[in-house]
C-alpha positions as YAML, in Angstrom:
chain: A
units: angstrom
residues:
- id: 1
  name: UNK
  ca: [-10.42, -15.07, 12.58]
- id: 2
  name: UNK
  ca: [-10.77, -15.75, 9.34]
- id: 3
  name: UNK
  ca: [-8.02, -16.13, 6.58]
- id: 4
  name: UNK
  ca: [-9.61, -14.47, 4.20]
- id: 5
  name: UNK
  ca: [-8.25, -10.62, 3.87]
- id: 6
  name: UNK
  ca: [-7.86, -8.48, 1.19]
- id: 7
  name: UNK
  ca: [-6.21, -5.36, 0.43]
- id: 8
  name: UNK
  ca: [-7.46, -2.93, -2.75]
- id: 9
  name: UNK
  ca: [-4.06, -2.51, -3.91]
- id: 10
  name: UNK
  ca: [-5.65, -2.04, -7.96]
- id: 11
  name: UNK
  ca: [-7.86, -2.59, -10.87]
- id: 12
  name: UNK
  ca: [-7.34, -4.64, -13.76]
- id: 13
  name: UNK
  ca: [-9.53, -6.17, -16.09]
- id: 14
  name: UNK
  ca: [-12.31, -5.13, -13.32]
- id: 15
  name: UNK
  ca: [-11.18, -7.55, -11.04]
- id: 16
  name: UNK
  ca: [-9.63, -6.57, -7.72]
- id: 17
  name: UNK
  ca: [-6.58, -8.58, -6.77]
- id: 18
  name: UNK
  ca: [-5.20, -9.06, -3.67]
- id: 19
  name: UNK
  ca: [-1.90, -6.71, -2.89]
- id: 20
  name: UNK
  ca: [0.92, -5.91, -0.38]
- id: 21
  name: UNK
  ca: [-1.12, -5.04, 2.90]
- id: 22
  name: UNK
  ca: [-0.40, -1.95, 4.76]
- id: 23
  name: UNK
  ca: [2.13, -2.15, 7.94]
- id: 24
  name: UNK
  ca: [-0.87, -2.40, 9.94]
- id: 25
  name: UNK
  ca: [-2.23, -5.58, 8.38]
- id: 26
  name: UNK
  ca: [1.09, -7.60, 8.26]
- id: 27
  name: UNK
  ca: [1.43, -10.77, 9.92]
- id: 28
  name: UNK
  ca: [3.12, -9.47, 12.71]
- id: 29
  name: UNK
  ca: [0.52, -6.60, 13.52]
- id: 30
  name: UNK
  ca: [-2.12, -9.22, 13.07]
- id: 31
  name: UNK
  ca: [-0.77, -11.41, 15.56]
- id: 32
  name: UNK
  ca: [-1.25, -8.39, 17.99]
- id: 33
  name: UNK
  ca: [-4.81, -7.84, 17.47]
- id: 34
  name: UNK
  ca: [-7.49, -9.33, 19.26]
- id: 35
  name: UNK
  ca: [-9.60, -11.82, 17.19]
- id: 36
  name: UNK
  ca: [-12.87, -11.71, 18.77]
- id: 37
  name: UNK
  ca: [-15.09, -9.41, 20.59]
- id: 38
  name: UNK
  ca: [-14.55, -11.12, 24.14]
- id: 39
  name: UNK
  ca: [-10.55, -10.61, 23.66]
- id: 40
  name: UNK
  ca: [-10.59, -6.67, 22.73]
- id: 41
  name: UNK
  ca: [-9.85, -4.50, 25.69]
- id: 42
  name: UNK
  ca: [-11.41, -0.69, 26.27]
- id: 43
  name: UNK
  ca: [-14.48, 1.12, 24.18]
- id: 44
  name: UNK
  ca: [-17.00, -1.21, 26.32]
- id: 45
  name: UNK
  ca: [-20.37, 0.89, 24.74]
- id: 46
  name: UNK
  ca: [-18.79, -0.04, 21.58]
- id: 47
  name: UNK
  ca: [-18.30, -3.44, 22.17]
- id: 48
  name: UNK
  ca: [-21.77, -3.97, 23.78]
- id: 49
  name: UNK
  ca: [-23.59, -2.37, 21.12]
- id: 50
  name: UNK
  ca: [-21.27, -4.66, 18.64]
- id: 51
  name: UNK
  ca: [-21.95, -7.74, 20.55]
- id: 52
  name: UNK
  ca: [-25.79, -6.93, 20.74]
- id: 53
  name: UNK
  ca: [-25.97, -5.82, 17.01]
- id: 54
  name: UNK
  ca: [-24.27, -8.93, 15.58]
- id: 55
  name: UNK
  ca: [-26.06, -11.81, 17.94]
- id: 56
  name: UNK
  ca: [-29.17, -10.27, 16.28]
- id: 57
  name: UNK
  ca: [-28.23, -10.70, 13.08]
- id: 58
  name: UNK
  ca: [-26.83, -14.18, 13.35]
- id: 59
  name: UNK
  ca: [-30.51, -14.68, 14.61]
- id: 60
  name: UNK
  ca: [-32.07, -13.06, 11.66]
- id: 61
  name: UNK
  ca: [-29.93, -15.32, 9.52]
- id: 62
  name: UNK
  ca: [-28.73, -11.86, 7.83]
- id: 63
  name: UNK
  ca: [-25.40, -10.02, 7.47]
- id: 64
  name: UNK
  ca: [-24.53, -7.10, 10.43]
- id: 65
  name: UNK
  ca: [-25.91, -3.62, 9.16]
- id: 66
  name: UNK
  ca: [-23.71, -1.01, 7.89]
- id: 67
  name: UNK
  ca: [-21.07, 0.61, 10.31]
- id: 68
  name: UNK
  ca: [-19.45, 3.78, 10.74]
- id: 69
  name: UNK
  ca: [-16.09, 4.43, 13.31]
- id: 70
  name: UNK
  ca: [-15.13, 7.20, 14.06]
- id: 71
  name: UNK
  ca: [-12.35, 8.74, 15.93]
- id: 72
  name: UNK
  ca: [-8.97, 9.70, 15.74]
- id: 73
  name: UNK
  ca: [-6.29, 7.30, 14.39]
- id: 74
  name: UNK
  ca: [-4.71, 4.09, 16.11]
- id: 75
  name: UNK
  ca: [-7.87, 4.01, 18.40]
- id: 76
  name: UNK
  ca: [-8.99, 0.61, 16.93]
- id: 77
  name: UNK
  ca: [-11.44, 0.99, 13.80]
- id: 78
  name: UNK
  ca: [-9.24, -1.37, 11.70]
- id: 79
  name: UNK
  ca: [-9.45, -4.13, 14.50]
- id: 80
  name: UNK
  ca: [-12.99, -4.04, 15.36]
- id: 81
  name: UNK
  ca: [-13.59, -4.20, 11.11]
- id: 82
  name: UNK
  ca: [-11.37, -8.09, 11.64]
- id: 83
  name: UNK
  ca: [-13.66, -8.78, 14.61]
- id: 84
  name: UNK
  ca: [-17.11, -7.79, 12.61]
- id: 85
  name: UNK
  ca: [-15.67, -10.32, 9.97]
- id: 86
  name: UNK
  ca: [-14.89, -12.83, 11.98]
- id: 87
  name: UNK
  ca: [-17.56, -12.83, 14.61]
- id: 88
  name: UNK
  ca: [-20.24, -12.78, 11.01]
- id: 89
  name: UNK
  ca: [-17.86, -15.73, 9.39]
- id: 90
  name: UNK
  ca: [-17.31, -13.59, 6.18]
- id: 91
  name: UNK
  ca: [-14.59, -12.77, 3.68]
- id: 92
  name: UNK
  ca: [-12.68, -8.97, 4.94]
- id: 93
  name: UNK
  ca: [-11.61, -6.75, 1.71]
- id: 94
  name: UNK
  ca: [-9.72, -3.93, 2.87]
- id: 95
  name: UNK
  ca: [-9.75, -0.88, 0.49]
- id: 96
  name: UNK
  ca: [-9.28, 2.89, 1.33]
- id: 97
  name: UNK
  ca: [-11.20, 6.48, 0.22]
- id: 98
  name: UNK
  ca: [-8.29, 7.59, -1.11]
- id: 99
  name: UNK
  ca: [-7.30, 4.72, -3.58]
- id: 100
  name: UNK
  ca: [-11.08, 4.39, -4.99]
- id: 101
  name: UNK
  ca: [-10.02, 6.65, -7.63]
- id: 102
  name: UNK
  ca: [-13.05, 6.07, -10.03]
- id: 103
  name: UNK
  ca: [-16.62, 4.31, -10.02]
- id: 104
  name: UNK
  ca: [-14.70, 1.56, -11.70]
- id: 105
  name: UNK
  ca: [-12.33, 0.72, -8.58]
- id: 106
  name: UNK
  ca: [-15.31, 0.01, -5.96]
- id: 107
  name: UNK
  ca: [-17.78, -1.78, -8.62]
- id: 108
  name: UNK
  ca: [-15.00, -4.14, -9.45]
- id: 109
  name: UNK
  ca: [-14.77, -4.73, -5.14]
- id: 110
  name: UNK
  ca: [-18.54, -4.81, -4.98]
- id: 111
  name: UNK
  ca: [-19.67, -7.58, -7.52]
- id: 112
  name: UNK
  ca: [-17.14, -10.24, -6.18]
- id: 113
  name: UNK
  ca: [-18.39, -9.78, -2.31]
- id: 114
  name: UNK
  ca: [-20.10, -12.78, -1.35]
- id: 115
  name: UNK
  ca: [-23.02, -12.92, 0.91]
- id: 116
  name: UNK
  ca: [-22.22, -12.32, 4.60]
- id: 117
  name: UNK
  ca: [-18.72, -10.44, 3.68]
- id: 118
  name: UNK
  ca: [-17.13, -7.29, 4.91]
- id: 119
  name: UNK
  ca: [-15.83, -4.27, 2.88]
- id: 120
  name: UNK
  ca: [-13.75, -2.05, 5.19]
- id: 121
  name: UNK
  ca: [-13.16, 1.43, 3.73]
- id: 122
  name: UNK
  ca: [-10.50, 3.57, 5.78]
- id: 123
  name: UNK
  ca: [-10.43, 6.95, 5.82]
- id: 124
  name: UNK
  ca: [-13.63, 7.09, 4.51]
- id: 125
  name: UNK
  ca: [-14.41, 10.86, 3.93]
- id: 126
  name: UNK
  ca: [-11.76, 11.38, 1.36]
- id: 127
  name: UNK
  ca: [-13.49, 8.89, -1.03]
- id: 128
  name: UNK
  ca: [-14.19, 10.77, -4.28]
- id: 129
  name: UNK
  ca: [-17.57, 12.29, -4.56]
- id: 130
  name: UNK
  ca: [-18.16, 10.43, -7.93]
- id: 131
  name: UNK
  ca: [-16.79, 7.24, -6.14]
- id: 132
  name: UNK
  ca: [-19.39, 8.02, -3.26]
- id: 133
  name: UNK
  ca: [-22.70, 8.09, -5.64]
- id: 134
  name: UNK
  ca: [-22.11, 4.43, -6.79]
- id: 135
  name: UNK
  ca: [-22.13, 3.58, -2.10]
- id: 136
  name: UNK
  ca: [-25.83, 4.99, -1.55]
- id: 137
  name: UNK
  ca: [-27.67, 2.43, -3.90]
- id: 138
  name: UNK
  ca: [-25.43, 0.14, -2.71]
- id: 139
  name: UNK
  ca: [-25.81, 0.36, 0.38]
- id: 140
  name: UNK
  ca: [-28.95, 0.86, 0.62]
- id: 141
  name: UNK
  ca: [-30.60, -1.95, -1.91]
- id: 142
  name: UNK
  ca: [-27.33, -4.01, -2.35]
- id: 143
  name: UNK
  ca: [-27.33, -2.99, -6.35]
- id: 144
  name: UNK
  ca: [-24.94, -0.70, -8.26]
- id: 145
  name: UNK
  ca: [-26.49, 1.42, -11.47]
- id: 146
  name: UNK
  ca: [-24.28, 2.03, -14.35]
- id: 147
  name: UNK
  ca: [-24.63, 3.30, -17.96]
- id: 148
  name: UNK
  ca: [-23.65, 0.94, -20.88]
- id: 149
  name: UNK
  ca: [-22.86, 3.37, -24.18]
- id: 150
  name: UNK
  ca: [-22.98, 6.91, -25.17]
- id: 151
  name: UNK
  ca: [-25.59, 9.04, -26.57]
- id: 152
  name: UNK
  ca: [-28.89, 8.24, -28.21]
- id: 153
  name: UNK
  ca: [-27.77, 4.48, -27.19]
- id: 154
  name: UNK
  ca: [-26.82, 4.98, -23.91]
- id: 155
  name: UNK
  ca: [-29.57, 2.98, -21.16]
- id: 156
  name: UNK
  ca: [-29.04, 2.16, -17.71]
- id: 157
  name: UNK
  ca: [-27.89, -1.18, -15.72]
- id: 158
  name: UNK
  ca: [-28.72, -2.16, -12.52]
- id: 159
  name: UNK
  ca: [-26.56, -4.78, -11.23]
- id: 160
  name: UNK
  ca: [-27.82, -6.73, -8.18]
- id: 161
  name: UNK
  ca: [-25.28, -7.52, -5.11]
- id: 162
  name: UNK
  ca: [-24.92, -10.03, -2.62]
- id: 163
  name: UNK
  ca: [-25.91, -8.56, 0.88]
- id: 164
  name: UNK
  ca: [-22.75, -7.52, 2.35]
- id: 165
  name: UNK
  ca: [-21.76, -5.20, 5.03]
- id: 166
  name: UNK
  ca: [-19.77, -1.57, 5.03]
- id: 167
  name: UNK
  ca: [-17.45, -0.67, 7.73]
- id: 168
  name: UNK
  ca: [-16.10, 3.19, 7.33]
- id: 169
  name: UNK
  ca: [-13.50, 4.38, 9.23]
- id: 170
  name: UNK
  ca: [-12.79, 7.92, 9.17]
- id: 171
  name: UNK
  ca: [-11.12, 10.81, 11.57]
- id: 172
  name: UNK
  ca: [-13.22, 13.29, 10.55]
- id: 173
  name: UNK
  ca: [-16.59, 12.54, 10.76]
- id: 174
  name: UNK
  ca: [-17.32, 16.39, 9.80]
- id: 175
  name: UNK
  ca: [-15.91, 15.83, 6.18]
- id: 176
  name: UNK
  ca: [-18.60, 12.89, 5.22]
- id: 177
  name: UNK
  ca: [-21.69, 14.03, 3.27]
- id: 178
  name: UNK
  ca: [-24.89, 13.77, 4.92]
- id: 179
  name: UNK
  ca: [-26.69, 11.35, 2.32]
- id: 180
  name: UNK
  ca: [-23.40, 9.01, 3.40]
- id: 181
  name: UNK
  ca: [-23.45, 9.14, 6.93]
- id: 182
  name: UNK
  ca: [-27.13, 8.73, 7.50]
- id: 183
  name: UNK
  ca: [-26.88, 5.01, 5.12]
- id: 184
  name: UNK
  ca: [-25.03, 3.71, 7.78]
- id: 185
  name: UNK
  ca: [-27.42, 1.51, 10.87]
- id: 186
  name: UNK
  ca: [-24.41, 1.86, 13.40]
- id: 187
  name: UNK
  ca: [-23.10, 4.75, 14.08]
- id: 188
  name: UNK
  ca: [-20.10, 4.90, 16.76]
- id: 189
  name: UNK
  ca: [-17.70, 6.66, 18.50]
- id: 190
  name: UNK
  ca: [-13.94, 5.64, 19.28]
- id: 191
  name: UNK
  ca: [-12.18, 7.73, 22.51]
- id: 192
  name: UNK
  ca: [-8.94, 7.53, 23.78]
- id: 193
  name: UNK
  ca: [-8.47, 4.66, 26.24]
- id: 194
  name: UNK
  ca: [-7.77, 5.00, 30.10]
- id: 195
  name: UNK
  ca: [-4.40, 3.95, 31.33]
- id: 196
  name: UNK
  ca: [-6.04, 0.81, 33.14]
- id: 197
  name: UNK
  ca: [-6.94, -0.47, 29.50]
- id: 198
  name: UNK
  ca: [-3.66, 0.04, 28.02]
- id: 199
  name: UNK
  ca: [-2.34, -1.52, 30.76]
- id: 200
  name: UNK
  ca: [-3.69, -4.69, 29.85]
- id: 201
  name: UNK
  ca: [-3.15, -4.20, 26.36]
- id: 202
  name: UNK
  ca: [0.31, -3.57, 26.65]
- id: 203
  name: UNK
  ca: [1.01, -6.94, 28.95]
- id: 204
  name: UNK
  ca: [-1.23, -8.58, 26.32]
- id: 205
  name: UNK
  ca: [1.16, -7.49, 24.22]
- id: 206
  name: UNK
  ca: [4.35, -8.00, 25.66]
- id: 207
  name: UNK
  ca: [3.05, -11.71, 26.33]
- id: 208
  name: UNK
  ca: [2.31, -12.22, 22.78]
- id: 209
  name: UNK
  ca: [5.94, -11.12, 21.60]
- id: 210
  name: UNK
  ca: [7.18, -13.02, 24.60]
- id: 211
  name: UNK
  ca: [8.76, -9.85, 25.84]
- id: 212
  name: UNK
  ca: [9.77, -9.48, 30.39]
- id: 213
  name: UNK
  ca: [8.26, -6.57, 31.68]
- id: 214
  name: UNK
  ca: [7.33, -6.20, 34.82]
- id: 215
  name: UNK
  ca: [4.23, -4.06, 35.98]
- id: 216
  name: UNK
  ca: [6.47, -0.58, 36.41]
- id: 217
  name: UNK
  ca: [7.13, -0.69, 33.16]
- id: 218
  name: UNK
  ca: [4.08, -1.89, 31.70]
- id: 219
  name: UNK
  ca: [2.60, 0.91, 33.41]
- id: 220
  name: UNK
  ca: [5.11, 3.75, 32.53]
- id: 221
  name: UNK
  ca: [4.88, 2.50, 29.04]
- id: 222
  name: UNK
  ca: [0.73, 3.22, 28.94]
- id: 223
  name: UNK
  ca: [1.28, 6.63, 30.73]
- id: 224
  name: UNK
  ca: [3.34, 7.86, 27.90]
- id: 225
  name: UNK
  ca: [1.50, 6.08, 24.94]
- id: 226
  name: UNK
  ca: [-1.15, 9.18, 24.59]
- id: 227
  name: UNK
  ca: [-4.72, 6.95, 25.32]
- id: 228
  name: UNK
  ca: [-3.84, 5.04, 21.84]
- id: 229
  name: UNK
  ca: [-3.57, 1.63, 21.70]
- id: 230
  name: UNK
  ca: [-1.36, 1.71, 18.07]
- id: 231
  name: UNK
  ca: [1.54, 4.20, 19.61]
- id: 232
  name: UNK
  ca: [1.31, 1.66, 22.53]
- id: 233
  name: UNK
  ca: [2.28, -1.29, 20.90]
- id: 234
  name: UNK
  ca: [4.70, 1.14, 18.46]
- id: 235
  name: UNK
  ca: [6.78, 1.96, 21.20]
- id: 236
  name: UNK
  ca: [6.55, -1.38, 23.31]
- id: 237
  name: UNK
  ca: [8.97, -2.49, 20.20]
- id: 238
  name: UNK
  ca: [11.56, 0.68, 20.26]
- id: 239
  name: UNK
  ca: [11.66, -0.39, 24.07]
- id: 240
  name: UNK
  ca: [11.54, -4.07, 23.16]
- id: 241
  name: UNK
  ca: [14.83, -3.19, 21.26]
- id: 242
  name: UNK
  ca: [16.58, -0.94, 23.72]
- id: 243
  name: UNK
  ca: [16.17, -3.51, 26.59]
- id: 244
  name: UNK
  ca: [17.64, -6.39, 24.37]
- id: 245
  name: UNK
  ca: [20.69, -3.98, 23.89]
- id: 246
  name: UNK
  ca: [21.03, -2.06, 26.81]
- id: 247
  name: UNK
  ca: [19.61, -3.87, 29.69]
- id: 248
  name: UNK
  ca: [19.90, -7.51, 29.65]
- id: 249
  name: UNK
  ca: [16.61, -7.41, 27.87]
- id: 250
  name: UNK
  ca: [14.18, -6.82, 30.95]
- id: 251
  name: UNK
  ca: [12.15, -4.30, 30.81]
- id: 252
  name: UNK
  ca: [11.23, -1.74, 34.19]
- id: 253
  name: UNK
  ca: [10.06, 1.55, 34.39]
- id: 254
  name: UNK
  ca: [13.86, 2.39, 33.90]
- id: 255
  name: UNK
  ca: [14.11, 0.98, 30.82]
- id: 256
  name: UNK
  ca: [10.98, 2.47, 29.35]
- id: 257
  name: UNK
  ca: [11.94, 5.68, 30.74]
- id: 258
  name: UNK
  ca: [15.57, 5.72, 29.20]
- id: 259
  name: UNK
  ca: [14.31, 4.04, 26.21]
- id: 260
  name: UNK
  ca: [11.31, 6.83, 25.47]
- id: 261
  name: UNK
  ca: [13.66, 9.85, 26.14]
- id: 262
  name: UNK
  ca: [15.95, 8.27, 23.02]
- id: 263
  name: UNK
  ca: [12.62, 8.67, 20.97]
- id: 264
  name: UNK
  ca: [11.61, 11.97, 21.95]
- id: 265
  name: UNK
  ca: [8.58, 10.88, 24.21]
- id: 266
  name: UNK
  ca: [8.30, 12.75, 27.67]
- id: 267
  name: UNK
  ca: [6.29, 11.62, 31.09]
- id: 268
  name: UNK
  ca: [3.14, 13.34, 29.18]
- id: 269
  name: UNK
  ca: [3.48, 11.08, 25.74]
- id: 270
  name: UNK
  ca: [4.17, 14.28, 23.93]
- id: 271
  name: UNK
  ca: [6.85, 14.05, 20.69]
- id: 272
  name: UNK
  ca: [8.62, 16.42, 19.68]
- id: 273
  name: UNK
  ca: [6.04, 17.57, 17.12]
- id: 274
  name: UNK
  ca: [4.05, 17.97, 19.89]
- id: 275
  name: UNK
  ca: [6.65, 20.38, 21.96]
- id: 276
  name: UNK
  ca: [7.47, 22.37, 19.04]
- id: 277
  name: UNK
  ca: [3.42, 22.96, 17.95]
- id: 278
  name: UNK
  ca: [3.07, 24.24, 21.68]
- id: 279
  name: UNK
  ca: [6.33, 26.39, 21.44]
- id: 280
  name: UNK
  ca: [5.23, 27.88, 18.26]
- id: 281
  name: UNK
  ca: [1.56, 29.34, 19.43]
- id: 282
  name: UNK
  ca: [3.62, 30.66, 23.01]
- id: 283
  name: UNK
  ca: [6.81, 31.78, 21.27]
- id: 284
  name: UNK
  ca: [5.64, 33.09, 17.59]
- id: 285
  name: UNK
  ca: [1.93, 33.71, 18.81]
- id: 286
  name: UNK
  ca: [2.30, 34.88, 22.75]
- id: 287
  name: UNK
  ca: [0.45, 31.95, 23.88]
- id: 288
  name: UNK
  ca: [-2.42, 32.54, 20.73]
- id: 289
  name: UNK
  ca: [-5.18, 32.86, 19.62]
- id: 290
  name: UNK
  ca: [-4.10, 32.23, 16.38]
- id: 291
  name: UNK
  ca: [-5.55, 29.99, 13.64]
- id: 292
  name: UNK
  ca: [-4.46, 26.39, 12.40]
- id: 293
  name: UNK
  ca: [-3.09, 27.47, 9.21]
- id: 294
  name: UNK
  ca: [-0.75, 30.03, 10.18]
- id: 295
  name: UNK
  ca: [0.62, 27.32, 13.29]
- id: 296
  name: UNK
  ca: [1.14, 25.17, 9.84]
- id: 297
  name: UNK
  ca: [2.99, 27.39, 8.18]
- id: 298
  name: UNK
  ca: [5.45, 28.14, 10.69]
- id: 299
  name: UNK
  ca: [6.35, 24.63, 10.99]
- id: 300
  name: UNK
  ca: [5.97, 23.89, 7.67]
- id: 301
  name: UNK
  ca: [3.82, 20.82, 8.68]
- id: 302
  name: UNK
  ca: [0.67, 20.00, 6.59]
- id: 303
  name: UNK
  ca: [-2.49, 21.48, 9.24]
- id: 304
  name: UNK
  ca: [-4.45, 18.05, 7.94]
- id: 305
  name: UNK
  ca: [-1.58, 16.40, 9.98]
- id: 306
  name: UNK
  ca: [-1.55, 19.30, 12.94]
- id: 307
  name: UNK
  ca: [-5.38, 18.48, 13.19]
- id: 308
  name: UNK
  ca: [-6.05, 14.61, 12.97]
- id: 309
  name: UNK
  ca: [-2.51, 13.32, 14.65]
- id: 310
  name: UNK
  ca: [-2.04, 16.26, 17.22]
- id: 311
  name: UNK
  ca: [-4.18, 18.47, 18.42]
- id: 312
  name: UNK
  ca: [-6.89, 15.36, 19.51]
- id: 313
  name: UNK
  ca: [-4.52, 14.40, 22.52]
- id: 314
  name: UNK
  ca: [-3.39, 17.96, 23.43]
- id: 315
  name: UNK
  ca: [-7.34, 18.83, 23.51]
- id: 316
  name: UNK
  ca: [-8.20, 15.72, 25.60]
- id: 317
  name: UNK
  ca: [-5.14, 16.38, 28.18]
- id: 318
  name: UNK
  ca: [-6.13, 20.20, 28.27]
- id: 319
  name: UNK
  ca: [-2.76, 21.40, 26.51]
- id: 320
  name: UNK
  ca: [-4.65, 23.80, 24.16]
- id: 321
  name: UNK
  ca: [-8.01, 25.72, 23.79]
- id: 322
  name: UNK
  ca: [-10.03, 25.38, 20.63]
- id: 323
  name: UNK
  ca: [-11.69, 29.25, 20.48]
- id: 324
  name: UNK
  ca: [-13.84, 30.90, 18.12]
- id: 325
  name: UNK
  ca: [-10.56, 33.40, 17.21]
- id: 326
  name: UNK
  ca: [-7.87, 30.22, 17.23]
- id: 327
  name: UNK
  ca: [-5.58, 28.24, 19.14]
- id: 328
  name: UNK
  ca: [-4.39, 28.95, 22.44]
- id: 329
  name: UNK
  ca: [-1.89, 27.56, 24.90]
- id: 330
  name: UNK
  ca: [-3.20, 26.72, 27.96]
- id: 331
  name: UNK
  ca: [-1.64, 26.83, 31.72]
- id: 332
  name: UNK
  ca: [-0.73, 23.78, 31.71]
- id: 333
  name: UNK
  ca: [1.10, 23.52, 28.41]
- id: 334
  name: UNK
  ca: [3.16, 26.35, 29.89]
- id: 335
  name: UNK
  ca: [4.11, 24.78, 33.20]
- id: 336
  name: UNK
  ca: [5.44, 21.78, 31.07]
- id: 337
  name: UNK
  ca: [7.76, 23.17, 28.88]
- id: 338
  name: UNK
  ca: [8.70, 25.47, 31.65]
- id: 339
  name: UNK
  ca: [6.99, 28.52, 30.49]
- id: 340
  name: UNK
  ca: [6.22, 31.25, 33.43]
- id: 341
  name: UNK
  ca: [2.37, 31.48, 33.44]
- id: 342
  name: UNK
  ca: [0.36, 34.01, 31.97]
- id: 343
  name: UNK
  ca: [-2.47, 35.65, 34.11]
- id: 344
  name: UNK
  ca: [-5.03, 35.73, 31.75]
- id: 345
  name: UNK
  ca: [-4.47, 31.43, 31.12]
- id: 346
  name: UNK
  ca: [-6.38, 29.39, 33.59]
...
């Protein structure tokens, strides 16, 4: 992959300088992540329409066309941005929606992108709307307009680019304006992966950090890491740690077990933010309806942060019920935390 990344971490002079990366990006991450398409494991529509998309362009002679993940976080949108860059042999600039504070910040990225390279945008959908305007001529004719002066003397710019390529990343596809979303040519989806994939990942993994595990507790680990490669490899260290101290430094299902219920992860990957969100709607609520905000409230958690890191996985293992009047516990989420069973749940 190439060894060209950079991080937005500011403007000056209109030149965007390379900066601490995030925890993600550091060396140690990196050396985690698979570097080319035929390495990364799970999402195979993804990677087939990736594979398909970018041996066409390399045909063409022209860069990938715009792309859009989404899904929610630790799925793998970061990654697959590393791959597109260095499957296409271009420069990666990593920026985010939420530092692009004004036009300023992504014209200064924009005009030193060479031909073939990659901008990566996290979080996409919180980039300000004023930021946004100054993506759509971009991205669609590879030129950025802006006015020189005030007044009577003001007049208009254009600015031509080099042909470069947009990946977005965002966990809420809902939030992103319409005129955004339809500039981008691929337009994909990111689910939670099955415990066969994380399987391999986490031996992957483990082989990389030159960690002994045997297949027990590679495959306890992947039961309890909630379909998300990320909180896989996040707790394949905590247990990493806990074996070196507590048991000789192998790693079984054991280990993984005694090691997980020291972090607050049960047999179902739920944390303890997860357990207390379910107690509140069955406690507070009698099981729910009730709505998102007043869940917040209770446990004085930001609902932003109840709806993009939580509720996904409770959804996808049937914990909780998304109706039109709220949330609601479901049968299930009772039996686990030892709750008798309502008759109207099913």
């Amino acid at each position: 992959m190439s060894d060209k990344v950079f991080t937005h971490a500011g403007q000056v002079g209109g030149l965007v300088h390379a900066g601490r990366q995030t925890v993600d990006a550091e060396s140690e991450m990196l050396s985690l992540r698979p570097e080319r398409l035929g390495e990364y494991v799970g999402q195979a529509e993804v990677v087939e329409t990736l594979e398909i998309a970018i041996a066409a362009a390399k045909i063409r002679q022209e860069p990938l066309e715009h792309v859009l993940f989404h899904g929610p976080p630790g799925l793998g949108k970061t990654t697959l941005s590393h791959i597109i860059a260095a499957e296409m042999g271009g420069t990666l600039t990593v920026t985010s929606g939420p530092a692009l504070e004004k036009g300023g910040d992504l014209i200064g990225i924009l005009t030193h992108l060479a031909t073939g390279d990659v901008l990566f945008i996290d979080e996409i959908h919180r980039t300000p709307k004023t930021v946004e305007e100054f993506l759509y001529p971009a991205m669609e004719d590879f030129a950025v307009d802006f006015v020189l002066d005030k007044g009577i003397h003001a007049r208009s710019h254009r600015f031509q680019l080099k042909r470069f390529t947009l990946v977005g990343a965002t966990t809420r596809v809902g939030l992103l304006s319409a005129p955004l979303r339809d500039r981008f040519g691929i337009f994909r989806s990111l689910d939670f992966y099955t415990l066969a994939d994380l399987h391999r990942i986490v031996r992957r993994s483990a082989l990389l950090l030159e960690i002994d595990m045997d297949d027990g507790g590679a495959e306890e680990l992947s039961r309890r890491s909630r379909g998300t490669p990320r909180i896989a490899n996040r707790l394949l260290k905590r247990v990493r740690d806990y074996a070196q101290v507590r048991a000789g430094g192998r790693i079984d299902r054991e280990t993984v077990s005694a090691a997980l219920a020291l972090e607050g992860v049960d047999d179902k990957g739920l944390t303890d933010l997860d357990r207390r969100y379910l107690k509140t709607i069955i406690d507070f609520y009698g099981g729910g309806p009730v709505g998102i905000e007043a869940i917040a409230a209770t446990l004085q958690e930001e609902s932003d942060t109840l709806v993009d890191v939580v509720e996904p996985y409770l959804l996808k293992i049937g914990m909780i019920l998304r109706t039109s009047a709220g949330r609601r516990a479901s049968a299930a989420a009772h039996q686990h935390l030892g709750y008798p069973t309502q008759e109207k749940l099913f």
